[in-house]
C-alpha positions as CSV (number, residue, x, y, z in Angstrom):
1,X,-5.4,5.8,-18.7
2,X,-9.0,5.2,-19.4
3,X,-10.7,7.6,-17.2
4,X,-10.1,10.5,-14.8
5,X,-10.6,9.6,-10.9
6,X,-9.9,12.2,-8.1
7,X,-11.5,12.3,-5.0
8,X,-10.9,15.8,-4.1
9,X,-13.3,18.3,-5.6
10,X,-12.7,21.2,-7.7
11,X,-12.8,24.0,-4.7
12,X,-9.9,22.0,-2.9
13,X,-7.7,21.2,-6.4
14,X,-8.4,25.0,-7.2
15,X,-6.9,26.3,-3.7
16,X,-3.8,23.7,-4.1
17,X,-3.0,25.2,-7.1
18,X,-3.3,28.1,-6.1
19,X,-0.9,27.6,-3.4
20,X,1.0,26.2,-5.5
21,X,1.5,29.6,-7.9
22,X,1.7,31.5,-4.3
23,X,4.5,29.7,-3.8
24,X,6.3,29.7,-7.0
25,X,5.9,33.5,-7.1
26,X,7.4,33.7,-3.9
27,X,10.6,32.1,-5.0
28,X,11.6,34.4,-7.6
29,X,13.5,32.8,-10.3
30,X,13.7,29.2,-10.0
31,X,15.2,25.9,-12.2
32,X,13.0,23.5,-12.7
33,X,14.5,19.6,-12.8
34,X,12.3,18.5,-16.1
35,X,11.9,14.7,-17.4
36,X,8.8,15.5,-19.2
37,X,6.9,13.1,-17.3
38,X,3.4,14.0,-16.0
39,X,4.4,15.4,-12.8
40,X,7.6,17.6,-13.9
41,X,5.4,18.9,-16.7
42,X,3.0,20.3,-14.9
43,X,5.5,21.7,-12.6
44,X,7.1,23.7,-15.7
45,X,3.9,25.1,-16.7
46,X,2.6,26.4,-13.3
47,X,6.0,27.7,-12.9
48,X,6.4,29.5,-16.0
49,X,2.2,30.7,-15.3
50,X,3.5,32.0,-11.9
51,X,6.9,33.7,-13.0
52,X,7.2,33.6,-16.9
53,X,11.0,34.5,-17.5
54,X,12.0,34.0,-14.8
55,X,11.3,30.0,-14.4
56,X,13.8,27.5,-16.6
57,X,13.3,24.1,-17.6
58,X,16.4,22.1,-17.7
59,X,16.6,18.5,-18.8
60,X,19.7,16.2,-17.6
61,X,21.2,14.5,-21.1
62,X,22.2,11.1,-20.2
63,X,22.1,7.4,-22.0
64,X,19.5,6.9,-18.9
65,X,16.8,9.1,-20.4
66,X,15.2,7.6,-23.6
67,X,15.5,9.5,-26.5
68,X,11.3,9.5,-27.2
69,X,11.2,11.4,-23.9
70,X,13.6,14.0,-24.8
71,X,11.2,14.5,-28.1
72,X,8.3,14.3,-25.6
73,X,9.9,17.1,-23.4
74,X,11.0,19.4,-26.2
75,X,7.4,19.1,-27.7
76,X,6.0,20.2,-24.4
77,X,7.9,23.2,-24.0
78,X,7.4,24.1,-27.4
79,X,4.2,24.0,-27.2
80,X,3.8,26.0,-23.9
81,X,6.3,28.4,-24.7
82,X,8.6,27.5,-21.7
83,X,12.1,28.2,-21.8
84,X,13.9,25.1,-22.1
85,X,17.7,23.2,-22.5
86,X,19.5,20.4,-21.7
87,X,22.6,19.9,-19.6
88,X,25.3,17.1,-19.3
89,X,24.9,14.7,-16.6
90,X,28.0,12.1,-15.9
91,X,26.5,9.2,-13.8
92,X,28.1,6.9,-15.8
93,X,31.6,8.2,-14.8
94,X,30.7,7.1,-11.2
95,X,32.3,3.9,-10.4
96,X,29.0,4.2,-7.2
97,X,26.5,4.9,-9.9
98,X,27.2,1.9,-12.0
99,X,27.8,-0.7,-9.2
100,X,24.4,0.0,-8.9
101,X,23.2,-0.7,-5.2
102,X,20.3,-0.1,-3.5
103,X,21.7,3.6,-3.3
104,X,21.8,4.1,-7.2
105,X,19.4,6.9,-7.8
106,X,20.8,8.9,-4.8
107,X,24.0,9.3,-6.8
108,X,22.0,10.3,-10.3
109,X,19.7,12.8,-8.6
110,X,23.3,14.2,-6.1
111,X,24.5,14.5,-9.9
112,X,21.9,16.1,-11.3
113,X,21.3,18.9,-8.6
114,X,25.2,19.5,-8.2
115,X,25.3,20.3,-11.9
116,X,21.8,22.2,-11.4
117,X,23.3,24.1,-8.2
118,X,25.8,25.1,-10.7
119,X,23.7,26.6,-13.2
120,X,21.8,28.5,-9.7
121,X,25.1,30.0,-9.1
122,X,26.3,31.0,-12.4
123,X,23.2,32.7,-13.7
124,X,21.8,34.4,-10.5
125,X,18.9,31.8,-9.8
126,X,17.1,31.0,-6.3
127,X,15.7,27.8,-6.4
128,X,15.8,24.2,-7.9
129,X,12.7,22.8,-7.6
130,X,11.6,19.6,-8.9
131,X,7.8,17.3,-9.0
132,X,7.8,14.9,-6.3
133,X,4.2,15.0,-4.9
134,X,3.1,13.5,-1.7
135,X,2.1,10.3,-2.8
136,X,5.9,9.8,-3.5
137,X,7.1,10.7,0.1
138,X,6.8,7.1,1.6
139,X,8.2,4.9,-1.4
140,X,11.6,4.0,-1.1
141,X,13.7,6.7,-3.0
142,X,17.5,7.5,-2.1
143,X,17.1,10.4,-4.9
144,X,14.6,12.5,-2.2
145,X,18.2,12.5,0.1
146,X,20.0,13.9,-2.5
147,X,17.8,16.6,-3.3
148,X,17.5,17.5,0.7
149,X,20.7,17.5,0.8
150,X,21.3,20.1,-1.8
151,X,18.3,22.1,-0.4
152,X,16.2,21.0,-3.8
153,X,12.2,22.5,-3.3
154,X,9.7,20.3,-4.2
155,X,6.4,22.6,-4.6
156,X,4.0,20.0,-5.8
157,X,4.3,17.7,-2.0
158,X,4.1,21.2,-0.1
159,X,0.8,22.4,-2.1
160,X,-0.5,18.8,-0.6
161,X,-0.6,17.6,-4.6
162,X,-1.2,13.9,-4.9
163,X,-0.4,11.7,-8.2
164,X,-4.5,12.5,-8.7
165,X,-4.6,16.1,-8.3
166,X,-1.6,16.5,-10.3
167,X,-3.7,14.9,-12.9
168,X,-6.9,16.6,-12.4
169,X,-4.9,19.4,-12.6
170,X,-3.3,18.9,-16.1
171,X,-6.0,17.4,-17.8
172,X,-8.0,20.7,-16.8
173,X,-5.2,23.2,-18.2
174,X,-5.2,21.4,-21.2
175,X,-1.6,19.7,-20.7
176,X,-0.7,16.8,-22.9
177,X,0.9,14.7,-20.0
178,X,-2.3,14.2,-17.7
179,X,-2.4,10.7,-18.8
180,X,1.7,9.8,-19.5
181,X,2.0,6.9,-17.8
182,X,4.5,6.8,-15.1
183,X,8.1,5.9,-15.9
184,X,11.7,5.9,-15.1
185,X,14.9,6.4,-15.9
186,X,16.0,3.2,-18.3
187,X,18.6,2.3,-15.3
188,X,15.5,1.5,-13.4
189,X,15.5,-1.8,-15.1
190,X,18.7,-3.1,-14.5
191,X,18.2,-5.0,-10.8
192,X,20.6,-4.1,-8.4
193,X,23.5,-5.7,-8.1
194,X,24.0,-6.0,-12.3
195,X,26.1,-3.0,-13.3
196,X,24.5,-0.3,-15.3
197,X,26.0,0.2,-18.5
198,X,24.8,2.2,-21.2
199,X,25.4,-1.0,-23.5
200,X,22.4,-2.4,-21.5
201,X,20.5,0.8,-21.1
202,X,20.3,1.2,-24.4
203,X,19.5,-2.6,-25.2
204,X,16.4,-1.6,-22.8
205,X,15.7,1.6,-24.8
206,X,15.7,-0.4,-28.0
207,X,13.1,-3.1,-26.7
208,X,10.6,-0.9,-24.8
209,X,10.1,1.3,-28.3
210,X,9.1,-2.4,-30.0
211,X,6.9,-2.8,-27.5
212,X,5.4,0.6,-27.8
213,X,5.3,0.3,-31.3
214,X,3.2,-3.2,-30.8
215,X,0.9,-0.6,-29.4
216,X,1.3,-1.4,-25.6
217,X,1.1,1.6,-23.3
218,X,2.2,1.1,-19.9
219,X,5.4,-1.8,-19.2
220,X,8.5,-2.2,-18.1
221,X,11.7,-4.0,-19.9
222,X,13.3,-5.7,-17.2
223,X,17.0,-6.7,-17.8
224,X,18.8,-10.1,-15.9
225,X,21.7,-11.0,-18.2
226,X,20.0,-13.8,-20.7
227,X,17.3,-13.4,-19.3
228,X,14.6,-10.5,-20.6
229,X,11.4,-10.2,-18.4
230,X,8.5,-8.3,-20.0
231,X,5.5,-6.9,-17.9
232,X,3.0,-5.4,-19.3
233,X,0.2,-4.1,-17.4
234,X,-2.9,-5.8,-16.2
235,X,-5.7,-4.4,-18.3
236,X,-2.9,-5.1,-21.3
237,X,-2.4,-8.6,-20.3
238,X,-4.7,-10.7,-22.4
239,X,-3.5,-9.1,-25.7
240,X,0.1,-10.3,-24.4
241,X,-1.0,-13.9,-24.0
242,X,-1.1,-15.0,-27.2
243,X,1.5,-17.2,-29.9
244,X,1.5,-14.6,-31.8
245,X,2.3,-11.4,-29.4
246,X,4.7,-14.7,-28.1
247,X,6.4,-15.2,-31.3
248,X,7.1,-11.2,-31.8
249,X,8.2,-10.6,-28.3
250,X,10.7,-13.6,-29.2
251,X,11.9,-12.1,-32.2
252,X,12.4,-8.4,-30.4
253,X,14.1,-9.3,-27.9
254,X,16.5,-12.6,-29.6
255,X,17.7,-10.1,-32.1
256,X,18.6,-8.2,-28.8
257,X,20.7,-10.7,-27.9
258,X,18.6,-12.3,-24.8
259,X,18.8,-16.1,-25.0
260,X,15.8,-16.5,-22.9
261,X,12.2,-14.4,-23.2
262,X,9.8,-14.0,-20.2
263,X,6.1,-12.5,-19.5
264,X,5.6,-11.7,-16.0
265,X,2.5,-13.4,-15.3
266,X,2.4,-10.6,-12.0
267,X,2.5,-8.1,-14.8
268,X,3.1,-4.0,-14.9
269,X,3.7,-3.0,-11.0
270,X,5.5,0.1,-10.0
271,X,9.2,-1.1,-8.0
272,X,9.4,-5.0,-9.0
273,X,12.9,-4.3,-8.9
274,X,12.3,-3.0,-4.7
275,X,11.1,-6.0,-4.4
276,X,14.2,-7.6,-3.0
277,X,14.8,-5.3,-0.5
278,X,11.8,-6.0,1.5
279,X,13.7,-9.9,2.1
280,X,17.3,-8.9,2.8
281,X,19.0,-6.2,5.4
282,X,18.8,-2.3,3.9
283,X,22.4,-1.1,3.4
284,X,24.0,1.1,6.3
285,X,24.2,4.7,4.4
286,X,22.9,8.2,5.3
287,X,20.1,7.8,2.6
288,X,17.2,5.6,3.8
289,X,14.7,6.3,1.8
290,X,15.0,3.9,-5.2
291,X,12.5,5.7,-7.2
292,X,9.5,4.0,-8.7
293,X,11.0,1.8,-11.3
């Protein structure tokens, strides 16, 4: 991210946040669903600012969460001193989970938070809480259901905490993950309709560090069979168009085992994958509202 853009001004991120402790403070001992990504991060530090001990961060362990943000997320907690661990999720197990519908992240977040509910029960907890923010509320994402249903908090949205704030925010206590581009879980590449396996997450996984290590920052990996589609985003794209970035995406992704290799010319966008929904009928279910893939 080159530069820092927020429209609201310090009074009005100050009094958010500090809604935002009020809050946490108020809850008393709370769980706190952590990726590591930007949003979830900063979520784990106000928490463990508001109620030290008393707030947990727990990471789900599954072939869906690459392994460089695991090293990402331990780093993080390290560094803030915030009690951290990992639990066992078993998506995979559920025949729903890797027909992989529309519905797909409804079932890995209803996984996640039973498991989570769990630990709430076991230990004497009060709260799951996890970082969607208000920007998120009117994208398309199944997994929002899943955490109403299990009566998951999410702090950030009720402070009134946009994407911006939440990076204003950071950036000002020093955090790391102000500018961590957004991501997703490696399922998010897999279109729907294509069963997630974690043969293929992992074959996703696998390409998106070359790319990384080619010194891109913010793309997507997108899986269709033979077929690998690439986009990188549009400030990134020129570098991309070239024989030579050509030749090496070939080679990445042939020793892969794709037959075919494809730029999006569209490039990087959040939900390429959604994009299909918006031309066929939505699926009768109780959860109406994928995340950002």
């Amino acid at each position: 991210m080159a530069a820092l853009v927020n429209l609201a001004g310090p009074a009005a991120l100050d009094d958010k946040q500090e809604r935002l402790f009020a809050d946490l403070r108020r809850m008393g001992r709370v769980i706190i669903a952590f990726s590591g990504g930007a949003d979830s991060a900063y979520l784990a530090w106000a928490a463990h600012r508001a109620l030290g001990a008393n707030a947990i961060a727990i990471t789900a362990d599954s072939p869906s969460l690459p392994e460089s943000h695991k090293r990402d997320a331990e780093a993080f907690v390290r560094q803030f001193g915030i009690a951290h661990e990992y639990i066992q999720t078993r998506e995979f197990d559920n025949p729903d989970y890797v027909r992989n519908d529309p519905n797909r992240c409804f079932h890995c977040k209803d996984e996640l938070f039973t498991r989570l509910g769990e630990i709430v029960r076991e230990r004497g907890y009060e709260h799951v809480i996890y970082g969607v923010n208000v920007d998120d509320l009117g994208d398309y994402r199944p997994g929002q259901n899943a955490a109403r249903q299990h009566q998951v908090a999410s702090p950030l949205a009720d402070a009134g905490m946009t994407k911006a704030d939440i990076r204003a925010l950071s950036h000002a206590a020093g955090l790391p993950t102000w500018d961590r581009p957004a991501s997703a879980c490696l399922s998010s590449r897999i279109p729907y309709g294509t069963p997630v396996t974690i043969e293929n997450v992992k074959t996703v996984e696998v390409g998106e560090e070359e790319i990384k290590a080619l010194g891109f920052r913010q793309f997507r990996v997108r899986f269709h069979g033979d077929v690998v589609r690439i986009e990188i985003a549009p400030e990134e794209m020129e570098r991309a168009l070239s024989l030579e970035m050509a030749r090496k995406f070939t080679a990445i992704f042939r020793g892969l085992g794709f037959r075919y290799v494809a730029l999006d010319l569209e490039g990087y966008r959040q939900g390429s994958l959604n994009e299909v929904l918006k031309t066929r009928p939505q699926p009768s279910s109780s959860y109406p509202s994928a995340e950002k893939q």
